[in-house]
C-alpha positions in Angstrom: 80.4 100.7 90.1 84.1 101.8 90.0 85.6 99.0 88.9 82.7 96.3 88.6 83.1 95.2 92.0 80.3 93.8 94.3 78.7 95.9 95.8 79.3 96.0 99.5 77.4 94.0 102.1 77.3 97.1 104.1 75.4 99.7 101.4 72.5 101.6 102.2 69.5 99.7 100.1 69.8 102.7 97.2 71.0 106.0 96.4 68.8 108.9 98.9 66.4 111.5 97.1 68.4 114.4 97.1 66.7 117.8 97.6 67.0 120.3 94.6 69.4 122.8 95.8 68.8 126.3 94.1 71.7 127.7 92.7 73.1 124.5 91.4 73.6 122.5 88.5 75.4 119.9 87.4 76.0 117.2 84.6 78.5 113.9 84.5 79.9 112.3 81.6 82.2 110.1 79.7 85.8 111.2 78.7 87.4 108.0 79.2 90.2 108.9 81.4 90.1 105.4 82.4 87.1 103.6 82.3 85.0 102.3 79.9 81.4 102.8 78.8 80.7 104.8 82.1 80.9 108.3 83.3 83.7 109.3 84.8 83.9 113.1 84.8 81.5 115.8 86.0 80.8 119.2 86.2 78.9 121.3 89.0 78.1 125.5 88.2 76.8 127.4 90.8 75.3 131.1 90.6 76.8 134.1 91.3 77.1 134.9 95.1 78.3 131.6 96.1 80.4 131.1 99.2 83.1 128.3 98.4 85.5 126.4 101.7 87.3 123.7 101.8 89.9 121.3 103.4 92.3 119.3 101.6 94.8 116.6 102.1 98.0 117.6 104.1 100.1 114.8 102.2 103.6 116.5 101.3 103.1 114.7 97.9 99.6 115.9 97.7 98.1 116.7 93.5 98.1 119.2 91.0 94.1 119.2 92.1 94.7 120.1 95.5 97.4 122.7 95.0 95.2 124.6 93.0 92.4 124.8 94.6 94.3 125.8 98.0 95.3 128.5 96.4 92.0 130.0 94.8 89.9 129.6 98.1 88.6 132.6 99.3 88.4 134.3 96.0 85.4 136.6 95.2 82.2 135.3 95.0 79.7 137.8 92.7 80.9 135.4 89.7 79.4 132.4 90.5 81.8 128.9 90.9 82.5 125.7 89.2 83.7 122.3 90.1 84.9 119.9 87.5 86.0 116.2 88.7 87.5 113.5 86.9 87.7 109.5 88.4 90.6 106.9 86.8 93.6 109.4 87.4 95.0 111.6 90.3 96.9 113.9 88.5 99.0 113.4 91.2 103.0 113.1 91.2 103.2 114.0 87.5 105.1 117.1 87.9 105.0 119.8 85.8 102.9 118.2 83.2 100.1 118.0 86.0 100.3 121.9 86.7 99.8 122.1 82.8 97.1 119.6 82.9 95.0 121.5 85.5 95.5 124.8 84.1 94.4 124.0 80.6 91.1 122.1 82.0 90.0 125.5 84.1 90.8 127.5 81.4 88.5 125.5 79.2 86.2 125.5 81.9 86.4 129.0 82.1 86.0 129.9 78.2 82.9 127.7 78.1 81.0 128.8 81.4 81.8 132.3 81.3 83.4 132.2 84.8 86.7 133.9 85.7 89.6 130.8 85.9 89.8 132.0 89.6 87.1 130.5 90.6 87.1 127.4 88.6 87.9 124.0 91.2 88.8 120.7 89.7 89.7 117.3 91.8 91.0 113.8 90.2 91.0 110.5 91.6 92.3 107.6 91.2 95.9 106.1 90.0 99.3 108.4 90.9 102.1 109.0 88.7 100.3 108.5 85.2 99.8 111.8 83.1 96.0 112.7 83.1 94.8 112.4 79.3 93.1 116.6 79.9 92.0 116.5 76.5 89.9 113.8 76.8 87.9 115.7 79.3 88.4 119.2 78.0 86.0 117.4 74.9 83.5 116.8 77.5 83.1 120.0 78.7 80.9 121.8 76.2 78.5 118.8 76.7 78.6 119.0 80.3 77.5 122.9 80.5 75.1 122.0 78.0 73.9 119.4 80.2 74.1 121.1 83.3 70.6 119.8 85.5 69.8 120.8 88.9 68.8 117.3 89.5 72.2 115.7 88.3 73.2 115.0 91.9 73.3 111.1 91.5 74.8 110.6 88.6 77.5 113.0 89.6 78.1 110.9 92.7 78.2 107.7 90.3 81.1 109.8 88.0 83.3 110.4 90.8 83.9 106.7 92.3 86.9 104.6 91.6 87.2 101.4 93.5 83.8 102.8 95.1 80.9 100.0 94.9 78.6 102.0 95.7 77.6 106.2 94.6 77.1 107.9 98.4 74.9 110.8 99.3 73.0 112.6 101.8 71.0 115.4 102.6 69.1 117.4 105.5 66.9 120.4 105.0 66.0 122.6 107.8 63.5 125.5 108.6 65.2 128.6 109.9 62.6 131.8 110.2 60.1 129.6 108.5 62.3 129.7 105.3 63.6 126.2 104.0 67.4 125.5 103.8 68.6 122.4 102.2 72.0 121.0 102.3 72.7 117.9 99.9 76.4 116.5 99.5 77.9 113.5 97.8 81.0 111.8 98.3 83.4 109.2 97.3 86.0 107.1 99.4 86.9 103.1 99.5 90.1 102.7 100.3 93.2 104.7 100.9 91.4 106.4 104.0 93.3 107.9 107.3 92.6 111.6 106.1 94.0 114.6 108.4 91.6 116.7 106.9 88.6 115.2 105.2 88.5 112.0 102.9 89.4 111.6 99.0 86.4 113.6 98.0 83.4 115.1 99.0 81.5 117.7 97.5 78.4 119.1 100.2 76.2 121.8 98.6 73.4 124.2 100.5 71.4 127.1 99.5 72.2 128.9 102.6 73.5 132.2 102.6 77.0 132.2 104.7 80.1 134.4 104.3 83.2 132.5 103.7 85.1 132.8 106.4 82.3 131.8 108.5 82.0 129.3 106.5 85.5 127.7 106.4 85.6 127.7 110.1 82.1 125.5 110.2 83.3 123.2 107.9 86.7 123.4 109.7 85.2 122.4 112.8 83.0 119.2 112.0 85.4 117.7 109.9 87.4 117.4 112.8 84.4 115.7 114.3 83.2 113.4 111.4 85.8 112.7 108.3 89.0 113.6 110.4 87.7 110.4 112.3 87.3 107.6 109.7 89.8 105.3 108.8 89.7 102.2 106.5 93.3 101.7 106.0 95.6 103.9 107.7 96.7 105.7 104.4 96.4 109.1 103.2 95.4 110.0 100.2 97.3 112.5 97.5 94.2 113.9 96.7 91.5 114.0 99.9 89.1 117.2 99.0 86.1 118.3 101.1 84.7 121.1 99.5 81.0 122.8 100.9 79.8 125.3 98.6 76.8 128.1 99.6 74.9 129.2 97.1 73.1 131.8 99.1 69.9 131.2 96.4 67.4 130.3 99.6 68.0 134.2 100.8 68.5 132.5 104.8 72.0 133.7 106.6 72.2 130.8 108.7 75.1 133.1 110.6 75.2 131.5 114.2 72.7 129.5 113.1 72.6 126.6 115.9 70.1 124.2 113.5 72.4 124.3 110.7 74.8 123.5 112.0 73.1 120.2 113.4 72.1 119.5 109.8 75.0 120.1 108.0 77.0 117.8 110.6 74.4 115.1 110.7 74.9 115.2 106.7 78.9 114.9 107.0 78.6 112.3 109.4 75.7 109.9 106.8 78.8 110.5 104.3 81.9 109.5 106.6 79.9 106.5 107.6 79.2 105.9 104.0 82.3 105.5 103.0 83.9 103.1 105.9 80.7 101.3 105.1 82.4 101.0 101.6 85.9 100.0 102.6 87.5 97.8 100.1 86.7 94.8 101.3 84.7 95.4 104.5 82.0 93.5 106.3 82.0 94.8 109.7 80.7 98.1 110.4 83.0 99.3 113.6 82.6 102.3 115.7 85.3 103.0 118.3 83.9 105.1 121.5 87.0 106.0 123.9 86.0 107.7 126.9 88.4 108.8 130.3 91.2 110.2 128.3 93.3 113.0 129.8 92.1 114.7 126.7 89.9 114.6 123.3 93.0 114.8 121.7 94.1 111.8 123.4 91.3 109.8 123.1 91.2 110.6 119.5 94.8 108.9 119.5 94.1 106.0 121.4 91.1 105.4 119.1 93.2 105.8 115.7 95.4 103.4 117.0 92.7 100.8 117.5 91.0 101.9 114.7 94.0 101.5 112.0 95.8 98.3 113.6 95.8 95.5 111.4 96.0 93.0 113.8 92.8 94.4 115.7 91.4 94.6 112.1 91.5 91.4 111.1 90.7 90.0 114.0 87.1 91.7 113.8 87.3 90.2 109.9 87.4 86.7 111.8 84.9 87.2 114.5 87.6 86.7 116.9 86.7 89.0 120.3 90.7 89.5 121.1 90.7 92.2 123.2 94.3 91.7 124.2 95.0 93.3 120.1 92.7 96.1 121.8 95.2 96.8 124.5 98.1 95.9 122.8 97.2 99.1 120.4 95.9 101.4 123.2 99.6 100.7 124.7 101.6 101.6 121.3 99.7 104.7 120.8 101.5 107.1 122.6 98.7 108.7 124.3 98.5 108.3 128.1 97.1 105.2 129.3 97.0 102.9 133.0 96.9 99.2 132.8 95.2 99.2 136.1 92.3 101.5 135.2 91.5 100.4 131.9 88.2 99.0 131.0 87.2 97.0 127.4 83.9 96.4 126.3 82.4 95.1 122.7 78.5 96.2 122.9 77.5 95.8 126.1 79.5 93.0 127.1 82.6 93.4 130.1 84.7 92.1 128.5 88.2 94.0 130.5 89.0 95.6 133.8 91.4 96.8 136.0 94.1 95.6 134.2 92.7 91.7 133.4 90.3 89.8 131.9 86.5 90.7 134.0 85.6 88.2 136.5 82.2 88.4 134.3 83.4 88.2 130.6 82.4 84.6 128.6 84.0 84.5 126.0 81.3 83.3 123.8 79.0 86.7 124.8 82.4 88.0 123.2 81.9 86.0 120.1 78.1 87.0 119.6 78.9 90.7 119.7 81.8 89.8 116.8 79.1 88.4 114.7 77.3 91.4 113.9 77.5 93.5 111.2 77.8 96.7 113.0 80.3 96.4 115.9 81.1 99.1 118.9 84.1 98.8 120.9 84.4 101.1 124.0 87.8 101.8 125.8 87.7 103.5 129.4 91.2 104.9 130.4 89.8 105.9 133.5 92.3 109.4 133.2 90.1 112.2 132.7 87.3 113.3 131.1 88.3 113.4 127.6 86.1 111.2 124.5 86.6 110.8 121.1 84.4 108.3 118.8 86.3 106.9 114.9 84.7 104.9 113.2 86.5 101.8 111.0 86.2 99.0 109.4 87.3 95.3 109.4 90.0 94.7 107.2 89.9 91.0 104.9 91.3 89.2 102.2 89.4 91.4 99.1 91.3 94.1 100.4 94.3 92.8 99.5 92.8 91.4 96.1 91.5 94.6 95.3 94.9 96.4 96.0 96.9 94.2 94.1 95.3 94.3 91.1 94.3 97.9 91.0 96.8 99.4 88.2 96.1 96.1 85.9 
């Protein structure tokens, strides 16, 4: 665990088998960046022919990281790719000493794989405005390549966390022209999440065979449906990365390719949910359905505002069914919205209508729906036909623990 935290109360049981995917490997281990007697930095090489996209914070104050990656998307891909990622420190606000820092590790990187520095990637997480300590982790690298295991995906996931309790993956493998094409990603995220783009990192992998601006569209689009709408505390990131890498080893163009698609958003989504499951401090599981906006774009407003007020948030965290914090956010949003056609519900119950409390609603069937782990929340404006579904989480006491004592 990230920082020996317990493990949250809404984890999946254990860490999913990940399908092999051909034309990877990878390797984690120690440099010490930050924390102790764990790994906390890992490297992923992929063959040559491999397709590389991606969509990164769009934080004005955003890393070193981030920068340089932007800037090498799109390169050539006959020579093959590698990620390196660190966990314990961003690189991020550290000025020209973080340009330095980055440029040194992919050059290392670069010498010791054999691949051109265009096409090395590297991410860091964790605390902003501290120098990283590169050479720490340019003394890991030899090992790492050395290491490099096509079944490495877990403990890659475990390297990555920070304030993460728990390492999150998932996969999906489909059968397109009775070939197999598997897709297997892993992520990490706790707090600090309200991305505009993706979340603080992921890392997806398949063996299909896509070109990359086909590619970068795909992802493009379902982020916008899946980590552009997760939020655990209104904040975004420095450092958010969502990279999806194609090896191309399974020989399958999955061009237009209606069932991949399906599987590679049903994988984005298990990781999205993963982390709000993982929120710092969460216990409530919360999914936000808003239907009858004048448009998706509105309804993805009105549910962000629900999703990241504090006083909606909390109220969840005490099992208190206040659906007057519900309106009160639906108002402040921005977004158009009729007190006279708006409807509430948690689960199944009624709980607001036509601008008042329902005729119907007990508040105690309230209560019981605020009891659950896993909560739904639906908002009808009654405008139009546009829907949107976020997904949050509640936000508690150990949130504020964990934040406060996170540099010490």
């Amino acid at each position: 665990m990230g920082d020996s935290l317990p493990r949250s109360p809404l984890a999946p049981s254990s860490f999913p088998q990940l399908p092999v995917i051909k034309g990877l490997r990878l390797c984690a281990g120690a440099a010490g960046v930050k924390y102790q007697g764990r790994n906390d930095v890992m490297l992923a090489v992929m063959d040559p022919g491999t397709t590389v996209a991606g969509t990164f914070t769009r934080s004005k104050t955003r890393s070193a990281p981030v920068r340089d990656c932007q800037a090498k998307l799109g390169g050539d891909s006959s020579a093959g790719a590698a990620i390196l990622v660190n966990s314990g420190n961003s690189n991020a606000f550290t000025g020209h000493y973080g340009q330095t820092s980055v440029a040194e590790i992919c050059a290392a990187v670069a010498d010791i794989t054999g691949l051109p520095e265009a096409r090395i990637f590297t991410a860091s997480t964790g605390v902003i405005g501290e120098p990283l300590p590169h050479d720490r982790i340019i003394a890991q690298i030899k090992d790492l390549n050395d290491g490099l295991d096509a079944t490495a995906l877990e403990a890659a996931a475990e390297a990555i966390m920070t304030t993460d309790t728990f390492a999150k993956g998932a996969s999906a493998e489909v059968t397109i022209g009775g070939e197999t094409v598997s897709i297997a990603g892993i992520a990490k995220g706790s707090g600090m999440i309200a991305p505009d783009m993706a979340t603080m990192l992921v890392y997806i992998f398949t063996d299909a065979q896509l070109p990359q601006a086909a590619l970068q569209a795909e992802l493009s689009r379902l982020c916008d449906r899946s980590f552009n709408c997760i939020t655990v505390d209104s904040d975004t990131s420095t450092s958010d990365s969502l990279m999806l890498c194609a090896t191309g080893a399974s020989g399958v163009d999955v061009s237009d390719s209606a069932e991949f698609s399906q599987a590679l958003e049903a994988v984005m989504l298990d990781l999205s949910h993963q982390v709000v499951r993982d929120g710092e401090g969460a216990t409530k599981f919360v999914e936000i359905q808003i239907t009858g906006a004048v448009s998706d774009a509105e309804a993805k407003t009105h549910g962000l505002s629900i999703a990241n007020s504090p006083l909606v948030k909390t109220a969840i965290a005490g099992e208190d069914p206040n659906w007057g914090r519900v309106v009160m956010a639906i108002g402040k949003s921005g977004a158009d919205a009729d007190r006279d056609l708006l409807s509430i519900s948690f689960g199944d119950v009624l709980v607001a209508e036509k601008g008042w409390v329902s005729p119907n609603y007990r508040e105690e069937d309230g209560a019981a729906q605020m009891t659950r782990d896993e909560i739904t929340i639906k908002v009808d404006l009654g405008l139009g036909d546009g829907t949107c579904t976020v997904w949050t989480c509640d936000l508690t006491h150990q949130y504020i623990t964990i934040n406060a004592d996170y540099r010490s």
